[in-house]
Short mmCIF file of the C-alpha atoms (twelve columns), coordinates in Angstrom:
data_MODEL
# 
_entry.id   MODEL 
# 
loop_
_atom_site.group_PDB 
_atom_site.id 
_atom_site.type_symbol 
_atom_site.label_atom_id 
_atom_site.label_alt_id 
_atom_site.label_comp_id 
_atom_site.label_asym_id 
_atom_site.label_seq_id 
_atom_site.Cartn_x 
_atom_site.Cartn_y 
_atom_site.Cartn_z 
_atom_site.pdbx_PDB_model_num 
ATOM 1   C CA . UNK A 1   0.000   0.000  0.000   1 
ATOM 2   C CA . UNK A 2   1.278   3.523  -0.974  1 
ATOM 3   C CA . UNK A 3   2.520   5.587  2.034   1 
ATOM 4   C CA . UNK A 4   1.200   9.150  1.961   1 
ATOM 5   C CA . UNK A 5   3.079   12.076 1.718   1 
ATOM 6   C CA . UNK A 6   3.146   14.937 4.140   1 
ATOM 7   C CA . UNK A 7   5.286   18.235 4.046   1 
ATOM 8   C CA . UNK A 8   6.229   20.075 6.802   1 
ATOM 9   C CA . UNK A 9   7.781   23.518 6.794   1 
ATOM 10  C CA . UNK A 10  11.075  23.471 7.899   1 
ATOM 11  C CA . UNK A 11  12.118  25.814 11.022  1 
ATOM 12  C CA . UNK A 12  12.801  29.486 9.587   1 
ATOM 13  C CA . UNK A 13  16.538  29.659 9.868   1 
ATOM 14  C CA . UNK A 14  17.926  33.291 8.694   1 
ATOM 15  C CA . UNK A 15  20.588  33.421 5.765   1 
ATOM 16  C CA . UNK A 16  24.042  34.639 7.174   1 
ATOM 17  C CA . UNK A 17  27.271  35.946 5.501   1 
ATOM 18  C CA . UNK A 18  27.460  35.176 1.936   1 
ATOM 19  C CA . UNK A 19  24.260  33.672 1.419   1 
ATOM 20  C CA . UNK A 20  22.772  36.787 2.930   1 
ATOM 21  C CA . UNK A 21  23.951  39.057 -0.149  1 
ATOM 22  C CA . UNK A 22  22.319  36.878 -3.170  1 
ATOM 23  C CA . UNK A 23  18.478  36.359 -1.839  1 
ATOM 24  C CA . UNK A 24  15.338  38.474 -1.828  1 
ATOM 25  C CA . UNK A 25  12.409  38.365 -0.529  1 
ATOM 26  C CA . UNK A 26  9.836   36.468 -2.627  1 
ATOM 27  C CA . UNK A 27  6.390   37.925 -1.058  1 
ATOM 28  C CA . UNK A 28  6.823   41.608 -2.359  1 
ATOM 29  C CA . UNK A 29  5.132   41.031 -5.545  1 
ATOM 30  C CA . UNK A 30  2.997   38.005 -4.966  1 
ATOM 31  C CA . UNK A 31  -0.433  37.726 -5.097  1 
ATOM 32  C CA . UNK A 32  -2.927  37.693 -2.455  1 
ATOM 33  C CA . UNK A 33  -5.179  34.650 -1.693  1 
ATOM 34  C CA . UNK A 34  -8.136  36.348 -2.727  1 
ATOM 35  C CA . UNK A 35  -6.487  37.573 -6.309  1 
ATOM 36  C CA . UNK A 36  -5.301  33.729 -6.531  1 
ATOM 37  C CA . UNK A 37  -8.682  32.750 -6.266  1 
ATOM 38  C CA . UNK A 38  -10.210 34.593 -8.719  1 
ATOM 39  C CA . UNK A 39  -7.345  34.240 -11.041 1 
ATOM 40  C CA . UNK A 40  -7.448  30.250 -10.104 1 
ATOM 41  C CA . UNK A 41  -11.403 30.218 -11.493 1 
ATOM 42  C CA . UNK A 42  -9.851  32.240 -14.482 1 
ATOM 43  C CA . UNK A 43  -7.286  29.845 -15.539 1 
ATOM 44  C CA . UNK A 44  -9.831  26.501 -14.839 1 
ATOM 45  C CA . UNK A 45  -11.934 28.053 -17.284 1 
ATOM 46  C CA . UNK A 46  -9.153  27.833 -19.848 1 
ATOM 47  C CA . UNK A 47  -7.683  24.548 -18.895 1 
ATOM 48  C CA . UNK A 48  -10.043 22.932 -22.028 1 
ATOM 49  C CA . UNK A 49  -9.128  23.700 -25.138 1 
ATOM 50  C CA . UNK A 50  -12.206 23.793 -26.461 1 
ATOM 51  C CA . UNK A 51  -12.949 26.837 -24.332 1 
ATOM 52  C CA . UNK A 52  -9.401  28.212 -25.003 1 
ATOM 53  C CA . UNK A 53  -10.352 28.024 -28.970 1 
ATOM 54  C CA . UNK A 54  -13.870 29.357 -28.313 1 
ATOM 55  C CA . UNK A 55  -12.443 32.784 -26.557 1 
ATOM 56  C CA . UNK A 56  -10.156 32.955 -29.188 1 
ATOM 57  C CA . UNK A 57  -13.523 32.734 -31.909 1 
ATOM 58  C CA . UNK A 58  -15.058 35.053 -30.355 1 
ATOM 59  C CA . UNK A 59  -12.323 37.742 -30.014 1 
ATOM 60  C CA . UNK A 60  -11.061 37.217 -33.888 1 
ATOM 61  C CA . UNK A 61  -15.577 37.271 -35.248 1 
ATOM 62  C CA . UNK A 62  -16.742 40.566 -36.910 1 
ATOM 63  C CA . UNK A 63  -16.741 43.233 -33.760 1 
ATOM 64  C CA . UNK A 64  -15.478 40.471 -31.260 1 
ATOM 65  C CA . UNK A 65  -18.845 38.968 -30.531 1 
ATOM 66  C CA . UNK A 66  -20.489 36.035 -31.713 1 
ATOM 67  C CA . UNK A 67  -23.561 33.918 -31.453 1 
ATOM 68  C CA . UNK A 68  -23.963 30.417 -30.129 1 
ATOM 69  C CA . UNK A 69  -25.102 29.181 -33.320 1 
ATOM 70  C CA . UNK A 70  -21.561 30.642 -35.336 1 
ATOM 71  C CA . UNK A 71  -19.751 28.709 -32.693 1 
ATOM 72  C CA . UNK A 72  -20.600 24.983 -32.858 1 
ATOM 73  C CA . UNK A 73  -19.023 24.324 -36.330 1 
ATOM 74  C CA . UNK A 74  -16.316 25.174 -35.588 1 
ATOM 75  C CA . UNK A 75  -15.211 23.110 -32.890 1 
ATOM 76  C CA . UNK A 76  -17.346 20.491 -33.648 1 
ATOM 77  C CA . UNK A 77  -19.456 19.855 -30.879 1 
ATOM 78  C CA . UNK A 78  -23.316 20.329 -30.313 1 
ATOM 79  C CA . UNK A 79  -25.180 23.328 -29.483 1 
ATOM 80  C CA . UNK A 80  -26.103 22.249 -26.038 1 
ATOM 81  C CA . UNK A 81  -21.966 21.402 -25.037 1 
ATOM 82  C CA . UNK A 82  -20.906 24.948 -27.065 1 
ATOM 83  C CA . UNK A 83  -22.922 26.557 -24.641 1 
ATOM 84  C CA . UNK A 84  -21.882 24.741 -21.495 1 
ATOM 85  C CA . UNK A 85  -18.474 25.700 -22.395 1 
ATOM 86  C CA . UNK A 86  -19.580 29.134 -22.949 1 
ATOM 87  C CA . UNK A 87  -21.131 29.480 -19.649 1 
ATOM 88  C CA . UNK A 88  -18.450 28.251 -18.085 1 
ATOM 89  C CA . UNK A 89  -16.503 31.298 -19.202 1 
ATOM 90  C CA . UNK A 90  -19.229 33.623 -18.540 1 
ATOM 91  C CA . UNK A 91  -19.009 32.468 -14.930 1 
ATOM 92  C CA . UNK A 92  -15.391 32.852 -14.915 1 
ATOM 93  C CA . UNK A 93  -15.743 36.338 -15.551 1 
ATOM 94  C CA . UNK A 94  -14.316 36.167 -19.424 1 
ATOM 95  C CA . UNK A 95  -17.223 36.377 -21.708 1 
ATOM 96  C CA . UNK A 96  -20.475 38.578 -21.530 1 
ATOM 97  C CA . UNK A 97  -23.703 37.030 -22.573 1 
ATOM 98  C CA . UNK A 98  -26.401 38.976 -24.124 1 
ATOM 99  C CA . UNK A 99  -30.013 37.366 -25.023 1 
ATOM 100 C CA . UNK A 100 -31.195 38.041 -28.191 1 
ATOM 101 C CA . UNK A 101 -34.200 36.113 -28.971 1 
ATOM 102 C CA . UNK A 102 -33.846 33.015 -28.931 1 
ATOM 103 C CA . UNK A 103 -29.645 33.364 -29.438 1 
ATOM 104 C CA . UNK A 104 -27.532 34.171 -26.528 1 
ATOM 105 C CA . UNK A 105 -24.619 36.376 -28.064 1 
ATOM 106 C CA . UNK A 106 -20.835 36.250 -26.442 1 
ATOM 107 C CA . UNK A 107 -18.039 38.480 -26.505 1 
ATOM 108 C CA . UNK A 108 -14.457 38.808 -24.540 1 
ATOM 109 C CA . UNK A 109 -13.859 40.826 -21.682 1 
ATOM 110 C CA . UNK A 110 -10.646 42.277 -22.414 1 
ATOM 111 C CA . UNK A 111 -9.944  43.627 -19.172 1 
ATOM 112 C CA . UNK A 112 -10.520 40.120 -17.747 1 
ATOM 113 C CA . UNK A 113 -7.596  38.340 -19.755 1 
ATOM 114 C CA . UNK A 114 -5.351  41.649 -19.656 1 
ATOM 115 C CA . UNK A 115 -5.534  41.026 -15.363 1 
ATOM 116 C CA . UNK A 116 -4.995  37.241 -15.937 1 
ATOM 117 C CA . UNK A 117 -1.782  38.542 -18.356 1 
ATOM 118 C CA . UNK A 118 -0.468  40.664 -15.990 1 
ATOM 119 C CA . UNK A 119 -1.017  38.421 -12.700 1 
ATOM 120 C CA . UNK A 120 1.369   36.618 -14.394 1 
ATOM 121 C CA . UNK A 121 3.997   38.649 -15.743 1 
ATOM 122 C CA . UNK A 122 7.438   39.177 -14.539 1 
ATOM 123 C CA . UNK A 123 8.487   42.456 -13.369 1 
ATOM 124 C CA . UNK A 124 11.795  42.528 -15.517 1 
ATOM 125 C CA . UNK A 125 13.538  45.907 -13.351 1 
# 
């Protein structure tokens, strides 16, 4: 039977002499557990590819919006499972949804994949 693993944090021991001179601090720029959260729901969103290839449809259609029904052709899947993916970025904060009739039209939120961009960038000072 496998064992389990465990970690334990080792005791804080403070860097002396040489060792001292070549470390920093790796909190300043880190993100807070909140921010990690959200970005965390963010990034589960575009762990599918499908979903990853559906943003990208949407932000590269006439005026960066597209309905449902433009959508399923293209990656090959149902209406019903196009729009399960869809929601599933409209929860995550990426897409908009607007009813029109009986479509529901999607488009990017910019802002929201600029933020997940950025969370991850390097500050390169």
């Amino acid at each position: 039977m496998a064992q389990a693993l465990t970690f334990e944090s080792p005791a804080f021991e403070p860097l002396t002499g040489d060792q001292a001179g070549c470390c920093t601090s790796v909190v300043g720029a880190s993100v807070d557990v909140a921010r990690a959260e959200a970005l965390a729901r963010v990034f589960k969103a575009l762990g599918d590819p499908t979903r990853v290839r559906l943003v990208s449809l949407i932000a590269a259609h006439d005026g960066a919006e597209a309905c449902v029904c433009e959508l399923t052709a293209p990656v090959g899947l149902s209406q019903p499972t196009v729009s399960h993916h869809l929601k599933q970025l409209v929860d995550a904060g990426l897409l908009t949804r607007e009813q029109r009739g009986r479509w529901a039209f999607y488009r990017v939120v910019g802002r929201a994949l600029d933020e997940a961009a950025a969370a991850l960038t390097r500050d390169r000072r």
